[in-house]
C-alpha positions, -999 to +999 in steps of 0.1 A: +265+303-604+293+276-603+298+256-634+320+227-627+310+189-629+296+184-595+281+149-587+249+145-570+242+149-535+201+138-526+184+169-510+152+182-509+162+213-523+170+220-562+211+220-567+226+216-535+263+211-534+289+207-508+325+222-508+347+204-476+379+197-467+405+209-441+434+231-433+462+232-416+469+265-395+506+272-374+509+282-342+509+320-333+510+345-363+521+313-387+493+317-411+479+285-431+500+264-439+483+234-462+449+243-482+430+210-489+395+226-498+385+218-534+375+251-548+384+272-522+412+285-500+421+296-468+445+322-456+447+340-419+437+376-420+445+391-385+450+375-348+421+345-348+410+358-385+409+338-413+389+346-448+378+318-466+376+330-506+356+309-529+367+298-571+336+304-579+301+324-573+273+309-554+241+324-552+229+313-515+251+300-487+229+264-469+255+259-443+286+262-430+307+240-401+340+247-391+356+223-362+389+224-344+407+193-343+440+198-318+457+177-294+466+198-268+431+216-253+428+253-263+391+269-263+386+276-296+354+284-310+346+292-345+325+320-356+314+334-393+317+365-389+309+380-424+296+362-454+297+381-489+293+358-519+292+384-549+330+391-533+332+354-531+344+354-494+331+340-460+355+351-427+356+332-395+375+335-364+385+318-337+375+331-299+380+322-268+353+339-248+347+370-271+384+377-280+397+369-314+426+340-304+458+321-323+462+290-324+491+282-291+513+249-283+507+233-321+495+230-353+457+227-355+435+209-386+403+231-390+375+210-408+359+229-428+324+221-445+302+246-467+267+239-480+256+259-512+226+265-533+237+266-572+198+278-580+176+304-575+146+279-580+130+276-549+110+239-546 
């Protein structure tokens, strides 16, 4: 479980605690260029691939939201692909249609919000 001094966030559920923040990705093969994600980071991992990896260990994953913000239109859709918290990593990628895709024309902001239970007490 993470121990760090979270503050409270009212949810039905026992220990619920949000990570969020964004990042900044380059065009093409450019990688990630600014991590702003309090307790985790983000770096690219292939063409449209990125792998989120985590400070510390959670035991469930609640939810995750990724959005594109870009000014110049490009279909990009965000997918988790593969979550594995005892390696302390979620992956996404980016499609268009069903092929992996880079981000073209400029740099994009990806928002990036994750939802965790820090219990295994179920209410």
């Amino acid at each position: 479980m993470a121990d760090r001094n979270m503050k409270n966030v009212q949810a039905l559920d026992y220990k619920v605690n949000v990570l969020a923040g964004s990042v900044t990705v380059a065009t093409g093969s450019g990688g990630v260029t600014a991590n702003n994600i309090l307790g985790a980071s983000v770096a690219r991992t292939g063409t449209g691939a990125f792998q989120i990896t985590l400070q510390d260990a959670w035991p469930e994953l609640l939810a995750a939201h990724i959005i594109v913000a870009k000014a110049t239109a490009q279909d990009l859709v965000p997918q988790i692909n593969a979550v594995a918290l005892t390696s302390k990593t979620i992956d996404f990628r980016l499609l268009t249609g069903a092929t992996p895709t880079d981000v073209t024309t400029e740099a994009t902001t990806l928002y990036i919000t994750l939802v965790f239970k820090n219990s295994t007490i179920n209410p």
